[in-house]
C-alpha positions as a printed Julia matrix, in Angstrom:
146×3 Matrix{Float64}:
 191.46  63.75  194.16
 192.07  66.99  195.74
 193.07  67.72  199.59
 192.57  70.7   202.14
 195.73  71.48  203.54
 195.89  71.35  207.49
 195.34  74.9   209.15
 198.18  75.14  211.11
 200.52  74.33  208.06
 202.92  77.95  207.57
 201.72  78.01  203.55
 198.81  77.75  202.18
 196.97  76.85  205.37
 193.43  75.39  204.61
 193.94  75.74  201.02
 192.92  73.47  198.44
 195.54  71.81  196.65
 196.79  68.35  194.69
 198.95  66.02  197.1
 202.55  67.57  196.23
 206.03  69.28  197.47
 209.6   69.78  197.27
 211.69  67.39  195.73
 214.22  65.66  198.29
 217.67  64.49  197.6
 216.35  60.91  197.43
 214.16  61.42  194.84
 215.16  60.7   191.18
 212.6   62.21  189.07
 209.78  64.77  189.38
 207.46  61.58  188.93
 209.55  59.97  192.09
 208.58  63.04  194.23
 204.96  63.0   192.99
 204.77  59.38  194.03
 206.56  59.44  197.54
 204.42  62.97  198.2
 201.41  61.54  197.79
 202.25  58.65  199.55
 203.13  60.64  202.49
 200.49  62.86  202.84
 197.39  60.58  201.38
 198.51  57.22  201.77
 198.38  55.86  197.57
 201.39  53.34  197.74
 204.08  54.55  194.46
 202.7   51.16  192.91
 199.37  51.42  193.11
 199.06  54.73  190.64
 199.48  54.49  186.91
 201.56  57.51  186.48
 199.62  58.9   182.57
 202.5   61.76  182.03
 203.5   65.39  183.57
 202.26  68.34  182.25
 204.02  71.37  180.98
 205.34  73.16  184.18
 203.43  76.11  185.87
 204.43  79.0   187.75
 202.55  80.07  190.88
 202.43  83.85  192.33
 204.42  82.64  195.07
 207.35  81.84  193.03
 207.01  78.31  192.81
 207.56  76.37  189.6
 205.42  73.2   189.4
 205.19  70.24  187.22
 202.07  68.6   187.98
 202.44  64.72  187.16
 198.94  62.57  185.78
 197.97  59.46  187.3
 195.13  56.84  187.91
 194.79  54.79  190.72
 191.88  52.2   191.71
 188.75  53.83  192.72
 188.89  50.85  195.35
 191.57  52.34  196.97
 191.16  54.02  200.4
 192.89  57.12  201.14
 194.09  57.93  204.77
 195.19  61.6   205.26
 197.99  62.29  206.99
 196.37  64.98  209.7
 199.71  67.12  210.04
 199.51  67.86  206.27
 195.97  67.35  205.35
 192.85  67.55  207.03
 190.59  66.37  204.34
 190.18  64.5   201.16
 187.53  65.03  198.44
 187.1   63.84  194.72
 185.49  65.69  191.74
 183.86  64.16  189.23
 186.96  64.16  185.92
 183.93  64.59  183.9
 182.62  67.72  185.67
 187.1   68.61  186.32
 187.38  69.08  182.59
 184.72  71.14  181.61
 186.46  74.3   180.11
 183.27  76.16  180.5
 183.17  75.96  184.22
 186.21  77.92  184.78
 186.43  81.73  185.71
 189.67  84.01  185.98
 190.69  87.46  187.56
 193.55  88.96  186.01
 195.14  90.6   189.17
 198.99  92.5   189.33
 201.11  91.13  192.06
 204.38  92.3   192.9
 204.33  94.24  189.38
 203.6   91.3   187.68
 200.4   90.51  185.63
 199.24  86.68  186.89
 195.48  85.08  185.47
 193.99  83.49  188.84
 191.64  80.21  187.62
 188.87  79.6   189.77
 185.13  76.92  189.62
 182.92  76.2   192.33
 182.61  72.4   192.62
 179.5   72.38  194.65
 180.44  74.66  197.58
 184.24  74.18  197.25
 185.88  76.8   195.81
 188.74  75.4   193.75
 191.14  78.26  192.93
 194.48  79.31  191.82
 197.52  77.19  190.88
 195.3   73.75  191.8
 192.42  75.24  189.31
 195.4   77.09  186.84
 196.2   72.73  186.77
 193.26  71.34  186.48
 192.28  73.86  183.8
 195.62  72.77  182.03
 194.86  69.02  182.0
 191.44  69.89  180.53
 192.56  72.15  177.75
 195.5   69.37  176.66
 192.05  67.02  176.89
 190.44  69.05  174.94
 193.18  69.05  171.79
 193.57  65.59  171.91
 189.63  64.79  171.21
């Protein structure tokens, strides 16, 4: 499940990108804030997912380091955006998600530094960047473990 991020949001405005954000005081884990973030923003009660494991964590271009966290959840269960963080929901097939083949990059230099931008069309969603530098994780640890 991927969402678009709400346009008038100050980062990463209409982007595409995993339910996710800061860890608060309250929360006790990295898993914690994966489970009371998407909670907030799409709804998925914390025991309603199967949390499967984190993966190894990533650095954006932005600065951000992120440790995406794995889980499964009914496909029975609705999602409800909340508008002032998300203005849409939409679900790719995991199949079609971890095909390495469908992936692109761009090398490009950003603030002197040398960063490989990930990037597949789903249809005619663009999935780019860190979201598509994580999914294109998850499918390569996939991959090793077949």
């Amino acid at each position: 499940m991927l969402t678009q991020r709400a346009k008038n949001l100050r980062s990463h405005a209409g982007q595409i990108a995993f339910p996710g954000g800061a860890t608060d005081p309250e929360d006790h884990s990295l898993i914690a804030t994966a489970l009371r973030e998407a909670e907030e923003e799409v709804s998925i009660p914390h025991h309603k997912v199967q949390v499967l494991g984190q993966l190894a964590p990533l650095d954006s271009s932005g600065g951000y380091r992120v440790t995406p966290v794995v889980g499964l959840v009914s496909p029975s269960l609705s999602f409800r955006t909340n508008p002032t963080e998300v203005a849409r929901i939409f679900e790719i097939p995991l199949f079609d998600a971890l095909t390495l083949p469908h992936y692109q990059h761009l090398d490009i230099k950003i603030r002197n530094r040398q960063h490989r931008v990930y990037f597949y069309w789903y249809r005619e969603q663009m999935i780019w960047g860190l979201t598509a530098a994580i999914i294109y994780r998850l499918a390569q640890q996939v991959q090793r473990s077949v």
